[in-house]
C-alpha positions as CSV (number, residue, x, y, z in Angstrom):
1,X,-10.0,-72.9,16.1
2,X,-9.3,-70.6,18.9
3,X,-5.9,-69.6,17.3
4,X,-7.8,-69.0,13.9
5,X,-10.5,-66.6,15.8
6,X,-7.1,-64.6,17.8
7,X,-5.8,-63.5,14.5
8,X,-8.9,-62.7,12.9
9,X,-9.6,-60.3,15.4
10,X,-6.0,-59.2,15.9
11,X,-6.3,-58.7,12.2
12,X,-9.6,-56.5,12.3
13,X,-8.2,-54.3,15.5
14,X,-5.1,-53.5,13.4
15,X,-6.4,-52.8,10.0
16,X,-8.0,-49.0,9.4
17,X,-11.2,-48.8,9.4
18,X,-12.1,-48.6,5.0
19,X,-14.8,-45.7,5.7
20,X,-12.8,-43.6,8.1
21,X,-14.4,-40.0,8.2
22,X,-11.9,-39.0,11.2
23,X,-10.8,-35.4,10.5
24,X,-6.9,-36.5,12.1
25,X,-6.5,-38.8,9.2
26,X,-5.8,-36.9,6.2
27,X,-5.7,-40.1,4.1
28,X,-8.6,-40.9,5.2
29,X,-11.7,-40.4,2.3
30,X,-13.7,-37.4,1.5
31,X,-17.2,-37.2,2.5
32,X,-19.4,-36.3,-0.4
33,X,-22.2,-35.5,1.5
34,X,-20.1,-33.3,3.6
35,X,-18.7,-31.5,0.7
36,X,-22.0,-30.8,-0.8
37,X,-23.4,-29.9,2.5
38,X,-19.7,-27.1,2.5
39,X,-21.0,-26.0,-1.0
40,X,-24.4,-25.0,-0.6
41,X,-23.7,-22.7,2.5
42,X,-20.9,-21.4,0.6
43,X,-23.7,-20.3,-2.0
44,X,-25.6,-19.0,0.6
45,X,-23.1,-17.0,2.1
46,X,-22.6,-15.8,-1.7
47,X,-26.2,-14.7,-1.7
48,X,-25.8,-13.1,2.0
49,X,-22.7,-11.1,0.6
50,X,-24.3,-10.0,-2.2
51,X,-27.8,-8.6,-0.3
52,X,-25.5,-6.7,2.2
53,X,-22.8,-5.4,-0.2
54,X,-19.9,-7.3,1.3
55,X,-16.9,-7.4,-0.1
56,X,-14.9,-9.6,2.5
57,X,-17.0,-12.6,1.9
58,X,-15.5,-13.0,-1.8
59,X,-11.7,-12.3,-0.7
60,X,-11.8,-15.3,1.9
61,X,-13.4,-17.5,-0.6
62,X,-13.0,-16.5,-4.3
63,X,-9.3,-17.7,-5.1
64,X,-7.0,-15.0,-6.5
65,X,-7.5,-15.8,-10.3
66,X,-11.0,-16.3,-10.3
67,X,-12.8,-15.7,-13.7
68,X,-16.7,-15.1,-14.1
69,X,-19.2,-13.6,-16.2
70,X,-22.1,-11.0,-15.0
71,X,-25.4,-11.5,-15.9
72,X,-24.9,-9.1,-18.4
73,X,-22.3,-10.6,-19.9
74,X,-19.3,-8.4,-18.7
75,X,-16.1,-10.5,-17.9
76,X,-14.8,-9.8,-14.7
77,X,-11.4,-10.9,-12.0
78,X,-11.6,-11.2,-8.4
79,X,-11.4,-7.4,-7.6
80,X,-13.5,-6.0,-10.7
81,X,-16.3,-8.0,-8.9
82,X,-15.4,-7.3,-5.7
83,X,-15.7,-4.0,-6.5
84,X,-19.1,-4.6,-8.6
85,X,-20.4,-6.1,-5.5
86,X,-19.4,-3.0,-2.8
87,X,-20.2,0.1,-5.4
88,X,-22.6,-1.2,-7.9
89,X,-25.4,1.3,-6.0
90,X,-27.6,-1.6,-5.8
91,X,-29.3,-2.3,-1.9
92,X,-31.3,-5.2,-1.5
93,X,-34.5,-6.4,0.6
94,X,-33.8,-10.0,-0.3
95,X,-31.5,-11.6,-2.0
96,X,-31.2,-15.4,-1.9
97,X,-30.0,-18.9,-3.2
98,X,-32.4,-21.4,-4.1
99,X,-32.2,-24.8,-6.1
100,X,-28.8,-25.1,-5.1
101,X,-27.1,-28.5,-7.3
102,X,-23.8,-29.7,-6.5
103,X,-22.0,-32.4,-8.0
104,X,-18.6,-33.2,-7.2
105,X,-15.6,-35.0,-9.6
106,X,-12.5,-35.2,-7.4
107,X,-11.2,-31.9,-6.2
108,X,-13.8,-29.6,-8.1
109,X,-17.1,-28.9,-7.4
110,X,-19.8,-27.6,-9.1
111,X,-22.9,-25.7,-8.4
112,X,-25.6,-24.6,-9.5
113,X,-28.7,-22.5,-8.3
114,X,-31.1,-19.6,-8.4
115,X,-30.8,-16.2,-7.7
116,X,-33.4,-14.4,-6.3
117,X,-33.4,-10.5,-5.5
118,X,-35.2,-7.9,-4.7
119,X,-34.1,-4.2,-4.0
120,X,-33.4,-0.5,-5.6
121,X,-31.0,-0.2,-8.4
122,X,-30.2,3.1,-9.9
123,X,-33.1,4.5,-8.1
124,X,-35.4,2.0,-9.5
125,X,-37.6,-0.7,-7.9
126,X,-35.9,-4.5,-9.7
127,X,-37.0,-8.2,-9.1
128,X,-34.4,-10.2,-10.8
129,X,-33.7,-14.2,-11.1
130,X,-30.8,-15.7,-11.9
131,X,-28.9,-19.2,-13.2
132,X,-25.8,-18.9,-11.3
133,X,-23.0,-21.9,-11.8
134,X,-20.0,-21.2,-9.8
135,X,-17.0,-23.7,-10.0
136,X,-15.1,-24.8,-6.9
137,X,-11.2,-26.5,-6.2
138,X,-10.9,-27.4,-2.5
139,X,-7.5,-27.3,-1.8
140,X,-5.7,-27.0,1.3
141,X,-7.7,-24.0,3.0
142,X,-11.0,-25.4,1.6
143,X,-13.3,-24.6,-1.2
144,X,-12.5,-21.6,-3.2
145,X,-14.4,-20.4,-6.1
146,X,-12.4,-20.2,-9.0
147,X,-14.8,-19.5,-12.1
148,X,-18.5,-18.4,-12.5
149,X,-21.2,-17.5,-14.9
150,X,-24.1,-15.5,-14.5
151,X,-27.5,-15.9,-16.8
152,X,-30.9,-13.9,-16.0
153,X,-34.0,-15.1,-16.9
154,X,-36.8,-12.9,-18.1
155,X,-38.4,-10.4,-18.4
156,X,-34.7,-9.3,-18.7
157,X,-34.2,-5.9,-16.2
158,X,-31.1,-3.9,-15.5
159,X,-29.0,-5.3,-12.5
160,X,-25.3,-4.8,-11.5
161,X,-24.4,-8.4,-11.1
């Protein structure tokens, strides 16, 4: 009996933990909550970007061939909204992420959330809402947007994104 309880715990101390979230073991599994949880700021930072004009922001995390849509419904690449975001003439008071959804399959993650914003757009006063979806791949430097899609919601107003 005292053999028997010897190599059951000789057997537990050598076999890997089945729920290892240690960050030196790459085979170890993904954390979904964790993922999520590296999503939603990722839309935050999005919406931070977007109030203050920043173009770095989307370099660092929008991969080179990303593909999206504006809320208008112009089709736009990694530098044409890039580019949208820095000289569009829009400056904001607010502009946040709300209702952020995330649900991951694999590798890819997908989110969705509201827009808010609030600011002065071609010399004009706009409140603008948004559905946002933005697609994610986490790959070896992390989650990079790869495709997004823009939709406002009424009453429909001009606005650069």
């Amino acid at each position: 009996m005292i053999k028997w309880i010897a190599l059951l715990g000789l057997a537990l101390l050598l076999t890997p933990p089945l729920n290892s979230q240690d960050p030196d073991n790459p085979d170890a599994p993904p954390n979904p909550e964790l993922q999520r949880q590296e999503i939603i700021n990722l839309e935050r930072e999005t919406a931070r970007a977007i109030m203050l004009n920043n173009g770095t922001f989307f370099r660092r995390v929008y991969s080179d061939d990303f593909t999206g849509t504006l809320s208008h419904g112009q089709k736009v690449d990694k530098n044409q909204l890039i580019n949208e975001v820095q000289n569009s003439g829009a400056k904001y008071q607010t502009f946040n992420a709300s209702d952020i959804q995330v649900r991951l399959f694999r590798d890819t993650g997908i989110a969705t959330c509201l827009w808010s914003g609030r600011g002065f757009f071609n010399g004009q006063q706009i409140e603008s809402q948004m559905r946002v979806m933005h697609i994610y791949v986490n790959g070896p430097r992390g989650w990079h947007v790869v495709a997004g899609q823009s939709t406002p919601l009424p009453p429909y107003l001009p606005h650069p994104l």
